[in-house]
N, CA, C and O atoms as a DFTB+ gen file, in Angstrom:
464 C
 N C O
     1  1      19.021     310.769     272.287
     2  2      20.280     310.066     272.108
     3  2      21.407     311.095     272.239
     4  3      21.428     312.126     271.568
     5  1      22.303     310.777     273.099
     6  2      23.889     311.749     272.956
     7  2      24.402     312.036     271.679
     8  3      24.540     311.271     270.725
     9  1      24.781     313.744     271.819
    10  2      25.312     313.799     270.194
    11  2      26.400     312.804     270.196
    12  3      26.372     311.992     269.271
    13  1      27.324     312.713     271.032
    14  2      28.303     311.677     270.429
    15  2      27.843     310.018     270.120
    16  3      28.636     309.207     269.643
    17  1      27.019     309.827     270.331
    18  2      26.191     308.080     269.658
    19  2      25.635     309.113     268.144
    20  3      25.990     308.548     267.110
    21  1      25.192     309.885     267.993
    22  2      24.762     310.131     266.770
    23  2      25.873     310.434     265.716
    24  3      25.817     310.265     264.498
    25  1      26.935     310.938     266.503
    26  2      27.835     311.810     265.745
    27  2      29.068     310.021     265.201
    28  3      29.885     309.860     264.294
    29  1      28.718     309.372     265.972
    30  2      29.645     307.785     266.047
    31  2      28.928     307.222     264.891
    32  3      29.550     306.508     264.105
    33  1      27.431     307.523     264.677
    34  2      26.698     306.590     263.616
    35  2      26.995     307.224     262.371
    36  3      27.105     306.640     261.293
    37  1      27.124     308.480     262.580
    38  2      27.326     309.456     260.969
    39  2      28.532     308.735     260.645
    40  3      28.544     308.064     259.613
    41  1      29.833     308.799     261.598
    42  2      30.725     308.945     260.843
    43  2      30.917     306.856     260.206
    44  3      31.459     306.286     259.259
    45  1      30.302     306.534     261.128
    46  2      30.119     304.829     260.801
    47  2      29.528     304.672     258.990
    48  3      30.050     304.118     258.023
    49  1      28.518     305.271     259.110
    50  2      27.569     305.562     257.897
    51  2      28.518     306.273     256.721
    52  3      28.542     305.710     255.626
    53  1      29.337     307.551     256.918
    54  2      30.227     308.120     256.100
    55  2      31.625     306.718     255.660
    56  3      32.080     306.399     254.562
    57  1      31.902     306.252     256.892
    58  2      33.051     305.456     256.188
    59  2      32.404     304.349     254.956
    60  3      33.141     303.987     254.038
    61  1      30.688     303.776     255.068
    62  2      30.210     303.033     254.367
    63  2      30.101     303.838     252.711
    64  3      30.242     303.256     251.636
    65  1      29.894     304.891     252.858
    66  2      29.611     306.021     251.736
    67  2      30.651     306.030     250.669
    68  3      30.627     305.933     249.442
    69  1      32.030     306.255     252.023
    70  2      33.709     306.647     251.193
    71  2      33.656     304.896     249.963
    72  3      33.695     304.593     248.770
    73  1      33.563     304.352     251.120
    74  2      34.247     302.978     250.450
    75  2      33.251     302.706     249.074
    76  3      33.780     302.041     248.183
    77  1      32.257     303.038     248.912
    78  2      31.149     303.015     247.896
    79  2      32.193     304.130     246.560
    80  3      32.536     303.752     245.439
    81  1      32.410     305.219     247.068
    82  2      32.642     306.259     245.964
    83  2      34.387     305.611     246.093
    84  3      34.537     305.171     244.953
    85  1      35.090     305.464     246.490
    86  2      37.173     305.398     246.667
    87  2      37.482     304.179     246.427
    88  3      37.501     303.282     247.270
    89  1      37.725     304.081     245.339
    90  2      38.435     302.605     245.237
    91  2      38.930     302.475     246.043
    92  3      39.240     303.385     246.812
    93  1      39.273     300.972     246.226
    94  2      40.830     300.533     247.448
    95  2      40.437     301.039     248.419
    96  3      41.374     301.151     249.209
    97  1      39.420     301.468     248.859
    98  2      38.949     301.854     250.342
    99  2      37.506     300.813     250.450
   100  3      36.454     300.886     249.816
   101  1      37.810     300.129     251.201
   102  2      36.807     299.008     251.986
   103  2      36.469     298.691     253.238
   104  3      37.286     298.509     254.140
   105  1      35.222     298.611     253.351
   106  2      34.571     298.130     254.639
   107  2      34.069     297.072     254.478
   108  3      33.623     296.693     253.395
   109  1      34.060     296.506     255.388
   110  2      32.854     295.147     255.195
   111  2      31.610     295.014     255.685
   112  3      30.845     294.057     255.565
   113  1      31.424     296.240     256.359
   114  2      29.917     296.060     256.562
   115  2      29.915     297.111     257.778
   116  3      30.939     297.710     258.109
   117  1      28.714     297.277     258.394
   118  2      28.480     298.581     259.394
   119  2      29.164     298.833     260.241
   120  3      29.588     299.909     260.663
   121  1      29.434     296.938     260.800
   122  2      29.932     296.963     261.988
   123  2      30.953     297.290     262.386
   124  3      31.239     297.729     263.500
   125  1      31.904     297.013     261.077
   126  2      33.072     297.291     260.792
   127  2      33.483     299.317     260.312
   128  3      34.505     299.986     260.466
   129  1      32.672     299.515     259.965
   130  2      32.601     300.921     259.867
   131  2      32.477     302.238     261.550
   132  3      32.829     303.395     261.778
   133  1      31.804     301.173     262.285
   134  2      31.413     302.071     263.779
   135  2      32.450     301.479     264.323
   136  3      32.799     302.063     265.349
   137  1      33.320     300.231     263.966
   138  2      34.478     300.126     264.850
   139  2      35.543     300.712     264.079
   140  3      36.529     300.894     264.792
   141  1      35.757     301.180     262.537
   142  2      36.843     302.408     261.965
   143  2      36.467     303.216     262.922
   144  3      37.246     303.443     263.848
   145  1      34.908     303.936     262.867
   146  2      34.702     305.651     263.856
   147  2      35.829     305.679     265.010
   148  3      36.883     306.310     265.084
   149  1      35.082     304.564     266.064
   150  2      36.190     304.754     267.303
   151  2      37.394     304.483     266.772
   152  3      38.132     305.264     267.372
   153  1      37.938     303.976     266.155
   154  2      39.810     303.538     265.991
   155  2      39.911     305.065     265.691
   156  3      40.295     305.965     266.439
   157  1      39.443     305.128     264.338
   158  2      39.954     306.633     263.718
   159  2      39.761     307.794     264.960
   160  3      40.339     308.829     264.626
   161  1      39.327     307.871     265.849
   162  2      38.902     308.858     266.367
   163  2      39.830     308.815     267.556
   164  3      40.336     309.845     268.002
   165  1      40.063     307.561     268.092
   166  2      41.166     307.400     268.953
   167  2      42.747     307.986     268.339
   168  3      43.342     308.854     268.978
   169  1      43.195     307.549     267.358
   170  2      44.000     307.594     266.473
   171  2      44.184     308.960     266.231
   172  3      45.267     309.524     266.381
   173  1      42.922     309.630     265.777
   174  2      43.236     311.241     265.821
   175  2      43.531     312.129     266.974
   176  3      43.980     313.274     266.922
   177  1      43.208     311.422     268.039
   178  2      43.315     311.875     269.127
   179  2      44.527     311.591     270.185
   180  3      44.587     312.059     271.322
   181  1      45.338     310.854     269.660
   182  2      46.527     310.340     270.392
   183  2      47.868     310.265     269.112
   184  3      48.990     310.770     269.151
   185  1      47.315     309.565     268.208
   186  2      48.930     309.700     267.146
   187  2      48.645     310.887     266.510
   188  3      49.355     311.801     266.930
   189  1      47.581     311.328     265.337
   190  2      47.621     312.420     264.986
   191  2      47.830     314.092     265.623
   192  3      47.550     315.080     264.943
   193  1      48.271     314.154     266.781
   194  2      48.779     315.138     266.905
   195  2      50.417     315.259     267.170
   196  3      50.967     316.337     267.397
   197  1      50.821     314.515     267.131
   198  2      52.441     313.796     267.036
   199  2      52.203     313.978     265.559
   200  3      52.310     315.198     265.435
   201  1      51.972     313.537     264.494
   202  2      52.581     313.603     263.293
   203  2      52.538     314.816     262.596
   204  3      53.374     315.088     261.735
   205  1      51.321     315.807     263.011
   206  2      51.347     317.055     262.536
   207  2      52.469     317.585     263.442
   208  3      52.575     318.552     262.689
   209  1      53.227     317.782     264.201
   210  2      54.559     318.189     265.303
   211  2      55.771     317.475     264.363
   212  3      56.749     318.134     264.012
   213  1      55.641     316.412     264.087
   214  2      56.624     315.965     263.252
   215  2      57.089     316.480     261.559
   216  3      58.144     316.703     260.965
   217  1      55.706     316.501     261.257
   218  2      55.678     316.819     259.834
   219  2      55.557     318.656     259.758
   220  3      55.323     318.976     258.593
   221  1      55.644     319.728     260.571
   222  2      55.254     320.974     260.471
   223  2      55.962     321.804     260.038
   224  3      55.654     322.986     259.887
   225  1      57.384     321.119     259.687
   226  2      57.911     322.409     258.545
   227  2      57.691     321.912     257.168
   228  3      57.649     322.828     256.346
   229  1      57.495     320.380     256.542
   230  2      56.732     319.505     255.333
   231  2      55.457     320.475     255.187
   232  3      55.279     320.965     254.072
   233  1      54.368     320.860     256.428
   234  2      53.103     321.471     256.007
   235  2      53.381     322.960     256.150
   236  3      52.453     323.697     255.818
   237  1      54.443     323.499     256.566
   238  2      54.808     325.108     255.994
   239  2      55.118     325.109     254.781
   240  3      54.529     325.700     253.876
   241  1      56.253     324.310     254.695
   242  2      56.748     324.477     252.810
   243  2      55.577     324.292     252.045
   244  3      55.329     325.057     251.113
   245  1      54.793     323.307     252.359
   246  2      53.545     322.973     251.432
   247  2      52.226     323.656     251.439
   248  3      51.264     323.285     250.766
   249  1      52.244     324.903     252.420
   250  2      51.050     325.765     252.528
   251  2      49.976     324.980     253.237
   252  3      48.830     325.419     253.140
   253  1      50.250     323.509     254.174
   254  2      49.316     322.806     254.551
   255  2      48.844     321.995     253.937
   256  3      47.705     321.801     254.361
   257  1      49.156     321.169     252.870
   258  2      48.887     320.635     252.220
   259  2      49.131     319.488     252.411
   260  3      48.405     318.562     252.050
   261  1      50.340     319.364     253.094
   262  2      50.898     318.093     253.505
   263  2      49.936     317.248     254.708
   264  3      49.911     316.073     255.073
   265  1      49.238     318.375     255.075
   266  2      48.231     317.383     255.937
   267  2      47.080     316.627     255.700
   268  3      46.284     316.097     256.475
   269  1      47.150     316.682     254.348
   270  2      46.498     315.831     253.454
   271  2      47.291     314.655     253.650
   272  3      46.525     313.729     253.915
   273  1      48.464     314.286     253.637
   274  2      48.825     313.128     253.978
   275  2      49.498     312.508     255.573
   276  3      49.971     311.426     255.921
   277  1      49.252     313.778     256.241
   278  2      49.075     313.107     257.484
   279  2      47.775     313.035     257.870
   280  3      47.857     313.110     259.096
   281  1      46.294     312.907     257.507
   282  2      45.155     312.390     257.667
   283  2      45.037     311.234     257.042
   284  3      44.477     310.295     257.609
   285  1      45.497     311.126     255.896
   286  2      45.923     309.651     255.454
   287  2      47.064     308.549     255.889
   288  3      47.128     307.384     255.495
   289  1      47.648     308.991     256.493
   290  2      48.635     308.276     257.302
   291  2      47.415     307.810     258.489
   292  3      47.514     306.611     258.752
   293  1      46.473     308.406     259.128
   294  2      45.944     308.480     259.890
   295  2      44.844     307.236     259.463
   296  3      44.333     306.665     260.426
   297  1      44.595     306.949     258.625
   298  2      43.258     306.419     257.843
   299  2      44.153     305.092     257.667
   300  3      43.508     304.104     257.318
   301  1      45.037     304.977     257.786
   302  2      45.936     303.833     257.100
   303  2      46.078     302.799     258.593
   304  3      45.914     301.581     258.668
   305  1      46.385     303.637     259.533
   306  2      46.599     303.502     261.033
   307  2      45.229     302.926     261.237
   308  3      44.914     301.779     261.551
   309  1      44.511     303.942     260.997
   310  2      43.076     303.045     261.449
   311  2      42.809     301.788     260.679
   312  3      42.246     300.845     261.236
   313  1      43.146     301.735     259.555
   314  2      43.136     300.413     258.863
   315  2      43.607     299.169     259.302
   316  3      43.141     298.031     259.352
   317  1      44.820     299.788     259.651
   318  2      45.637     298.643     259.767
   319  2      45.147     297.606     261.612
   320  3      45.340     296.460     262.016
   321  1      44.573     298.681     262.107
   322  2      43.929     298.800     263.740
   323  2      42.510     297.797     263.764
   324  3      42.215     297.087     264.725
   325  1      41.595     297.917     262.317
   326  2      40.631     298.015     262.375
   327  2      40.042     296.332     261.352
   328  3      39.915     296.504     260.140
   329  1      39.832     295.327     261.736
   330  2      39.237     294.178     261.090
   331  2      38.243     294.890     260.473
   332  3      37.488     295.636     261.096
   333  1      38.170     294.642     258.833
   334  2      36.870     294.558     257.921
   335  2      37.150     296.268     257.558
   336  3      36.203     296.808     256.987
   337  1      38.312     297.109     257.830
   338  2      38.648     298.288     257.080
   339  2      40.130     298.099     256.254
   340  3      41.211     298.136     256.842
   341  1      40.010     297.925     255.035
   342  2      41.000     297.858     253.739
   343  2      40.991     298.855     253.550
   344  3      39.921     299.431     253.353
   345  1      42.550     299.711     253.514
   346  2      42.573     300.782     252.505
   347  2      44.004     300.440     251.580
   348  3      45.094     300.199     252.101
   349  1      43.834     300.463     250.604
   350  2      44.909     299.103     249.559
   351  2      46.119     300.748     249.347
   352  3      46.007     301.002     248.148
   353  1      46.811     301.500     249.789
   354  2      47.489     302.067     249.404
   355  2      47.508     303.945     250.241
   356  3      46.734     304.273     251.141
   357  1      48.605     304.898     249.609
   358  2      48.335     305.712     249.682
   359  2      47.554     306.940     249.211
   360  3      46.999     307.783     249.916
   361  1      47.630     306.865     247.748
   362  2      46.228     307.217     247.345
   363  2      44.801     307.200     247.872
   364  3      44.173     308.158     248.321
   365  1      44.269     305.518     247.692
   366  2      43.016     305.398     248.247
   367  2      42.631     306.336     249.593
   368  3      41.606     306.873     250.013
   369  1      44.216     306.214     250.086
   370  2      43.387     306.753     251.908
   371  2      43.599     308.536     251.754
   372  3      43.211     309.323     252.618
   373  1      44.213     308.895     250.616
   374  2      44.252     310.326     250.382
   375  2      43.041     310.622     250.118
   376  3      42.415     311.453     250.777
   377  1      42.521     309.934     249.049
   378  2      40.893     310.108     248.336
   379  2      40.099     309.978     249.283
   380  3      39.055     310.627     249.218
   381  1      40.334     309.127     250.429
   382  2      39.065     308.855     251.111
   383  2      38.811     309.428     252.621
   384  3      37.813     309.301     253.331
   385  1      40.013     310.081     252.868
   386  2      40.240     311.078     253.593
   387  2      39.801     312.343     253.348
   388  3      39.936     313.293     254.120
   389  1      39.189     312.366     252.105
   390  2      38.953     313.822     251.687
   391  2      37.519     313.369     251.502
   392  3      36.642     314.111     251.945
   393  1      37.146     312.146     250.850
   394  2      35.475     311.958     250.904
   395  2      35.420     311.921     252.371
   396  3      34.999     312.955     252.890
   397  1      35.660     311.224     252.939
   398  2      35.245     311.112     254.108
   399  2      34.954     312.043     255.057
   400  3      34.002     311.982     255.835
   401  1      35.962     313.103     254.980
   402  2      35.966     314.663     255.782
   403  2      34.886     315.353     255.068
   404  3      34.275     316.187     255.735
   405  1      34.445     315.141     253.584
   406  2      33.336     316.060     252.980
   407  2      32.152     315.114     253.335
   408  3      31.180     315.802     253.646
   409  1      31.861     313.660     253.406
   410  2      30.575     313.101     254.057
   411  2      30.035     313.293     254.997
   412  3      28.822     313.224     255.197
   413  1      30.877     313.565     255.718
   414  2      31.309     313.353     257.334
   415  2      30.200     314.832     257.490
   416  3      29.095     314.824     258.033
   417  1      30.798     315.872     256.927
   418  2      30.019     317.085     257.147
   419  2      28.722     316.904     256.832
   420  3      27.739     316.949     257.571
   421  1      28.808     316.673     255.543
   422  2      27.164     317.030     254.890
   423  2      26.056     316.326     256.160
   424  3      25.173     316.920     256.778
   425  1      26.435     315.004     256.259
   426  2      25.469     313.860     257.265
   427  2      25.394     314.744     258.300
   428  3      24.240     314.948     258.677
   429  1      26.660     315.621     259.164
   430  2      26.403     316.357     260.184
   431  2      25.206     317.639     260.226
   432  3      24.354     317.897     261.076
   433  1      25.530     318.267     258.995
   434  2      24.868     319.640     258.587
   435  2      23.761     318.914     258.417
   436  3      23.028     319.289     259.332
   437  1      22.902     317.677     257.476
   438  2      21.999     317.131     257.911
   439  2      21.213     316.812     258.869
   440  3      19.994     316.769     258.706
   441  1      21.735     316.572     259.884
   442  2      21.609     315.678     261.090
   443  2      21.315     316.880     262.052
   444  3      20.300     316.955     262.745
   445  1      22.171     317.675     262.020
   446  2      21.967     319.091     262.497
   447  2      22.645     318.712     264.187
   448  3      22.194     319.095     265.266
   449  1      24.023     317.720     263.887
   450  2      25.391     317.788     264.853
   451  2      26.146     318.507     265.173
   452  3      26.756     318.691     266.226
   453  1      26.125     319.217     263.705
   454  2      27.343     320.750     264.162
   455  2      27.018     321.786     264.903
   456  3      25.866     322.214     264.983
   457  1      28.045     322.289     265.524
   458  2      27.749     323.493     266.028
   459  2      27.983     324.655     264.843
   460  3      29.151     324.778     264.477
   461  1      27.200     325.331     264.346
   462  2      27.251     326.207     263.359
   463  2      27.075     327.355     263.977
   464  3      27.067     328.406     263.337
């Protein structure tokens, strides 16, 4: 199987994980989770690099920190993109932006996707 079909199921599987541990972060089911992967991934790949350009003296003053909430801006986008993905606020998609980036790995380092 192509790493990217494997690497599409992890992160499908991770968004099912987040919404289990993050309040206010919901999926409705798998299907809905492998269609967050592609949104989010599109999304990171076309708006998220515009908002880090926008926001980059916010993530100097903040030591980078602030891109904690432009990945959640990002998660919100995909939400809003994505039937059967709820994320009820800014919080939730802060929290689950951060589970999600730490699931996301472990399943990879599991899976043995990364390039290490």
């Amino acid at each position: 199987m192509p790493r990217f079909l494997i690497t599409w199921l992890l992160t499908a599987i991770a968004f099912m994980i987040t919404a289990y541990i993050v309040p206010g972060f919901e999926v409705s089911g798998l299907v809905a989770g492998a269609i967050a992967a592609v949104i989010l991934g599109l999304v990171n790949a076309v708006v998220r690099p515009l908002l880090v350009i926008l926001t980059l003296p916010l993530t100097i003053l903040t030591l980078g920190l602030f891109l904690l909430v432009v990945n959640a801006l990002s998660l919100l986008i995909a939400s809003a993109l994505t039937p059967g993905l709820n994320i009820n606020g800014l919080v939730p998609a802060i929290l689950g932006s951060i589970v999600l980036t730490l699931v996301t790995s472990v399943l990879n380092q599991l899976v043995g996707t990364d390039e290490a």
